[in-house]
C-alpha positions in Angstrom: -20.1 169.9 -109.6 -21.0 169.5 -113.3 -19.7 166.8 -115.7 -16.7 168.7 -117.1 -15.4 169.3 -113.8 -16.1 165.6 -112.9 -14.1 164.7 -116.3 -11.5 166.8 -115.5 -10.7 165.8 -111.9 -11.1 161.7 -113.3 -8.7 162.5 -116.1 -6.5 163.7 -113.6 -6.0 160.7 -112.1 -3.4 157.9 -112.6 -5.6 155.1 -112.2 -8.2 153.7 -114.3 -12.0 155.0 -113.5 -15.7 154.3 -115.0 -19.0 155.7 -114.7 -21.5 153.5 -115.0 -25.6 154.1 -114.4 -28.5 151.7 -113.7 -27.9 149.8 -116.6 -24.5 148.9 -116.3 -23.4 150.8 -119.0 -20.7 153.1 -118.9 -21.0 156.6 -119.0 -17.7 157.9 -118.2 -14.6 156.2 -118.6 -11.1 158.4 -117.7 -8.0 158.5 -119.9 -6.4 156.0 -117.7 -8.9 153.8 -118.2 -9.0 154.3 -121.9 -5.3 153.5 -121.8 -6.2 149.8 -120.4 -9.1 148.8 -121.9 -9.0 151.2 -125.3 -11.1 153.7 -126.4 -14.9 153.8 -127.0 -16.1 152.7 -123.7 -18.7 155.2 -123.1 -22.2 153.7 -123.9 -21.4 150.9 -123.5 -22.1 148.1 -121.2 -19.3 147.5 -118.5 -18.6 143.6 -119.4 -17.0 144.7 -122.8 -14.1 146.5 -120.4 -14.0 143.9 -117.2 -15.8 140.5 -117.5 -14.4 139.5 -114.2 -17.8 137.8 -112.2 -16.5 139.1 -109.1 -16.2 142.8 -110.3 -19.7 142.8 -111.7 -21.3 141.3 -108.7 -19.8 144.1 -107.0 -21.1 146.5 -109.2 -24.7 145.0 -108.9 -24.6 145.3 -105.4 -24.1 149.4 -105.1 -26.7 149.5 -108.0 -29.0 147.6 -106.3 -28.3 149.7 -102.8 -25.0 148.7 -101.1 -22.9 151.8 -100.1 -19.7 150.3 -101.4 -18.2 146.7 -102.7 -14.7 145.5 -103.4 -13.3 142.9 -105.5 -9.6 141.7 -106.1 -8.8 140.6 -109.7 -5.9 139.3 -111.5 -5.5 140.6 -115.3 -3.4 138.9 -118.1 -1.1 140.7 -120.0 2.5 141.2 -120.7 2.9 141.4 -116.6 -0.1 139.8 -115.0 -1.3 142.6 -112.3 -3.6 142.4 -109.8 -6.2 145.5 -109.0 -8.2 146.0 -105.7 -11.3 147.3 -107.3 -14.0 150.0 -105.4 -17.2 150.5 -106.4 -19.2 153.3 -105.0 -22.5 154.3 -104.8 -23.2 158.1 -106.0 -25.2 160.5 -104.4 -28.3 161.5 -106.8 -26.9 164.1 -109.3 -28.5 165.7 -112.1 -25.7 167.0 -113.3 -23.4 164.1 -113.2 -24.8 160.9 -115.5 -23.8 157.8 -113.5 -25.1 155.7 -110.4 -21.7 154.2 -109.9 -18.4 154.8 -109.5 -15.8 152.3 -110.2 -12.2 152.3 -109.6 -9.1 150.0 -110.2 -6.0 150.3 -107.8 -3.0 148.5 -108.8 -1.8 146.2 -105.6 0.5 144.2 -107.5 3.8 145.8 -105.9 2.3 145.4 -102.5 1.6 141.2 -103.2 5.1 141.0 -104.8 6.5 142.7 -101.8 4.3 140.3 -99.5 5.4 137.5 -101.5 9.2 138.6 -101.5 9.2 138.5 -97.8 7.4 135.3 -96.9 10.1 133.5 -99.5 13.1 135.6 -97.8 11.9 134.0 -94.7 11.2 130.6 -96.0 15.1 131.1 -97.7 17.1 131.8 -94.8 15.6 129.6 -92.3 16.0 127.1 -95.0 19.6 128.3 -95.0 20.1 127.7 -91.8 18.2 124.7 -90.8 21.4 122.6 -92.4 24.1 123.9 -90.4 22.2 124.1 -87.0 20.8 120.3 -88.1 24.8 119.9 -88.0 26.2 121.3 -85.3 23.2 119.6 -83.2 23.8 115.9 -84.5 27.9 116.9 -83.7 27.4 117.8 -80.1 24.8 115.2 -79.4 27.7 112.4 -81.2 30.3 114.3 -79.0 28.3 114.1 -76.0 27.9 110.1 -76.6 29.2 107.9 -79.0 32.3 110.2 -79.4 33.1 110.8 -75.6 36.1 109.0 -75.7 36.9 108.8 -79.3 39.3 111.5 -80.4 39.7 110.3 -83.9 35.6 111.0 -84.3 36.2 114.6 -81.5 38.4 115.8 -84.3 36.1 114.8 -87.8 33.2 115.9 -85.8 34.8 119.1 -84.4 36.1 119.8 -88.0 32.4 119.7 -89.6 31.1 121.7 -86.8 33.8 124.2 -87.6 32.5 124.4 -91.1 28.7 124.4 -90.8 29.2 127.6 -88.2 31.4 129.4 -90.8 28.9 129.5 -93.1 26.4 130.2 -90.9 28.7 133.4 -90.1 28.9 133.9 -94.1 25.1 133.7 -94.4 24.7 136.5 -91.4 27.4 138.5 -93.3 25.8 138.7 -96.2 22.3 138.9 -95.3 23.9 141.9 -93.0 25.3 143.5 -96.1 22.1 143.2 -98.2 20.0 144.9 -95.6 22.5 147.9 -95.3 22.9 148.5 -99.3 18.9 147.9 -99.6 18.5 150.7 -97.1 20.9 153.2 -99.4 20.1 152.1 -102.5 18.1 155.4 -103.3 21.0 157.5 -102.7 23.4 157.9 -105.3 27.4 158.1 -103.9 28.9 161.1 -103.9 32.8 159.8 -103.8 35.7 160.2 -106.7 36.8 156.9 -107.4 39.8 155.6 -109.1 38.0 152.1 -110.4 41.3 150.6 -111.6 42.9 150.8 -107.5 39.3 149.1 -106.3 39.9 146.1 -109.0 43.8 145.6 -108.5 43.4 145.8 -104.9 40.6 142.8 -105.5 42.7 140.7 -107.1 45.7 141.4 -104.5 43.4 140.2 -101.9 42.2 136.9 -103.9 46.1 136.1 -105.2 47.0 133.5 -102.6 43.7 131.7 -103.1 44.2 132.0 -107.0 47.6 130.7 -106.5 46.3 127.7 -104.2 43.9 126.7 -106.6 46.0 127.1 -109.4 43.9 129.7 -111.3 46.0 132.6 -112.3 43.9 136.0 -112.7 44.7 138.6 -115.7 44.4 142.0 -115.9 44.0 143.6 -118.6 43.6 147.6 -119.0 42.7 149.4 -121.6 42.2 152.5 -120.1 43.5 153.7 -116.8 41.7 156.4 -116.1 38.7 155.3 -114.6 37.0 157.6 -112.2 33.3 157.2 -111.1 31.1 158.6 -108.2 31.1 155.8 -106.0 31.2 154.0 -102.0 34.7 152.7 -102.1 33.6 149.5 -100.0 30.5 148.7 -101.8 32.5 148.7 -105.5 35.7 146.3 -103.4 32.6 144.2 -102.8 31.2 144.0 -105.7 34.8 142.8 -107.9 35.7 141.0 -104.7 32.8 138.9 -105.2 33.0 138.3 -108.7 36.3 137.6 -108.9 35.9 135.0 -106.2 33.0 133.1 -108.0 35.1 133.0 -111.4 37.6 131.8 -108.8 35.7 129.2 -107.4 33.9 128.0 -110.9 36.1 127.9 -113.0 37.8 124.8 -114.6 41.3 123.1 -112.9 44.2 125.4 -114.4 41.2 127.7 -115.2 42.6 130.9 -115.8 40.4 134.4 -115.1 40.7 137.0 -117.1 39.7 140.9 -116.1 39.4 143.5 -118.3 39.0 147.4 -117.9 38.0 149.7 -120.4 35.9 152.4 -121.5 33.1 152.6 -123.8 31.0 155.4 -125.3 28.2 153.7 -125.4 26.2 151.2 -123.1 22.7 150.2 -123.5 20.9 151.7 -120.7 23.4 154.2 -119.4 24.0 158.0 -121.0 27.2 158.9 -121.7 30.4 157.0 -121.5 30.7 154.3 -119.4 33.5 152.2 -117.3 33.3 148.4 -118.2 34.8 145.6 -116.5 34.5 142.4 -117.3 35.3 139.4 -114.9 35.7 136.2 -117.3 36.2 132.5 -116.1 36.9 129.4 -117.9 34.2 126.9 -116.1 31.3 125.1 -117.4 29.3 127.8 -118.1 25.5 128.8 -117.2 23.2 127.2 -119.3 20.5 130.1 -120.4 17.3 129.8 -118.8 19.4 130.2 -115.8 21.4 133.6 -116.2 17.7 135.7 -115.5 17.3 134.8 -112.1 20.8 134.3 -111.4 20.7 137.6 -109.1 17.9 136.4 -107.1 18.1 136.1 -103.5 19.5 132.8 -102.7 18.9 131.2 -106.4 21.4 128.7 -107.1 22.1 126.8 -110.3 23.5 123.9 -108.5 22.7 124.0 -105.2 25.1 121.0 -103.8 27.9 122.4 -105.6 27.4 126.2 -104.4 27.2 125.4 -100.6 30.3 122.8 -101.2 32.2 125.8 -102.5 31.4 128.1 -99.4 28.5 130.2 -101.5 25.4 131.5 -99.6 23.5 132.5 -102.6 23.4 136.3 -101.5 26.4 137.4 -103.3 25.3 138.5 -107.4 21.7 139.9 -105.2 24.0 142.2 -103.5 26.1 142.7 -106.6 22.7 144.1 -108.4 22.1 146.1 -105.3 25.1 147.8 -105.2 25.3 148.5 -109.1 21.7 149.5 -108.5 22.6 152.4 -106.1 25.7 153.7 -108.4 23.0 153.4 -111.4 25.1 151.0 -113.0 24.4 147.7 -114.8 25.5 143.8 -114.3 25.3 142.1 -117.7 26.0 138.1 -117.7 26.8 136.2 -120.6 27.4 132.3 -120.7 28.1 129.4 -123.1 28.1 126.1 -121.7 31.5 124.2 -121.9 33.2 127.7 -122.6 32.9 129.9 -119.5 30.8 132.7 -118.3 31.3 136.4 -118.3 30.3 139.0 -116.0 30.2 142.4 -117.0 29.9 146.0 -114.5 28.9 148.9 -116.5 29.0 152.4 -114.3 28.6 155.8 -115.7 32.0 158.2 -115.7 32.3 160.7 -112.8 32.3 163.4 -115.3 29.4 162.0 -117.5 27.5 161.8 -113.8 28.2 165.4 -113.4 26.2 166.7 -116.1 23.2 164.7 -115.4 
């Protein structure tokens, strides 16, 4: 193999690549790699592209012998990234300038993912360590202090009730974000009338709208609404946001959702359904509303497990809207009220792409 066919094949390749000889200096440097570190590597000693110590010890031991050497390195940047980085010895070549070969592979997804599950576990067991701590401490005061004390059978009895309730909720919804996780590559296939999916929502949330004294609006702007969607996964999604403006929303609160169409909607093509579900609580103070669709992230963690909330509901409301490549927007103001917004493409607009 010559250079230009060595050139070609590196160019070729997605990830970053040098060269370098018995000098340290690089003698080839791909476009990829070009793209990270900029242009006019060639010729150049390596440390003016990666001064990580731990790279060029790497690189000093194939040049001094070794057969191959890794390193893992963290680089700043918009999005820190972390690369597993190869270095391998060539075979003698006269054709081909270079002692060395040196690659970067991105592993950052992989740590994320890493990271993502060791937290999920942390999360749910956290979850659940209250409630079990519960129902423990009532059957042990059943069992004893309580025996014969049916004023304490029945407060006791009443918690334990509660505690194992939301431990059902929690399995619900960790259920439900495992099966929409697994589908969230494939794109629904369904008509849907979006308008039926939100009244028939808010029918099923009426008594405990009424109870709290909270009345919900609707207000349509246009009825037609048809999407490509899975008729259960959209009830889900307005079922749980109408419960949460519901639930956080001031005394005499009153929710207010809206239905309309728009032509255009940052990150979708084409016109788009909008619905917005708006309550009248205290509102989300900024630095919040980012990570507000994170698994289990709570802004007030007291309050949200007092009001029945397992801190899975807007992560499965992103999933969902994820699959029907749609988009959740959330706007607050503190002391006014929150708003949360679904965007989904139009059936017909979904048809053309």
């Amino acid at each position: 193999m010559n250079e230009d066919d060595l050139v070609t094949i590196l160019n070729a390749l997605t990830e970053p690549v040098f060269l370098v000889n018995s000098d340290r200096h690089i003698t080839l440097a791909n476009v990829a790699a070009e793209e990270l570190f900029g242009g006019g590597l060639s010729g150049r000693n390596l440390v003016h592209a990666i001064r990580h110590p731990d790279v060029l010890d790497s690189v000093e031991e194939v040049l001094h012998g070794k057969a191959r050497s890794e390193a893992v390195i963290s680089m700043p940047g918009t999005v820190r990234t972390t690369y597993k980085v190869s270095v391998v010895r060539l075979e003698d070549n006269e054709n081909v300038e270079g002692t060395a070969i040196l690659g970067l592979h991105d592993i950052s997804h992989v740590l994320e993912a890493e990271q993502m599950r060791s937290d999920f576990v942390a999360n749910v067991s956290h979850e659940l360590r209250s409630p079990l701590s519960a129902l423990s401490g009532g059957i042990e005061t059943l069992q004893g202090a309580a025996r014969n004390d049916p004023e304490a059978q029945t407060r006791f009895l009443g918690i334990m009730e509660r505690e194992a309730a939301r431990m059902n909720r929690l399995i619900d919804d960790l259920l439900s974000l495992s099966s929409v996780e697994v589908n969230e590559r494939v794109r629904p296939s369904q008509r849907i009338g979006l308008l039926t999916i939100v009244e028939r929502a808010i029918a099923a949330l009426e008594t405990q709208a009424k109870a709290a004294k909270k009345p919900i609006r609707l207000e349509i702007s246009d009825p037609e609404c048809v999407v490509l969607g899975d008729e259960d996964e959209l009830t889900q999604v307005f079922h749980n946001l109408i419960d949460n403006a519901l639930k956080y929303s001031r005394e005499n609160g009153e929710v207010t959702v809206s239905v309309e169409i728009r032509e255009n909607v940052a990150g979708l093509a084409g016109p788009a359904v909008v619905i917005a579900v708006s309550d009248q609580g205290e509102g989300i103070a900024a630095e919040h509303i980012p990570r507000l669709t994170e698994r289990f992230y709570r802004v007030d963690t007291s309050r949200s497990r007092e009001k029945g909330g397992t801190g899975l509901g807007l992560a499965i409301v992103k999933h969902i809207l994820n699959r029907h490549r749609g988009r959740l927007l959330i706007d607050s103001e503190k002391g006014v009220g929150s708003t949360f917004t679904v965007c989904l493409p139009l059936e017909a607009q979904d048809q053309k792409r």
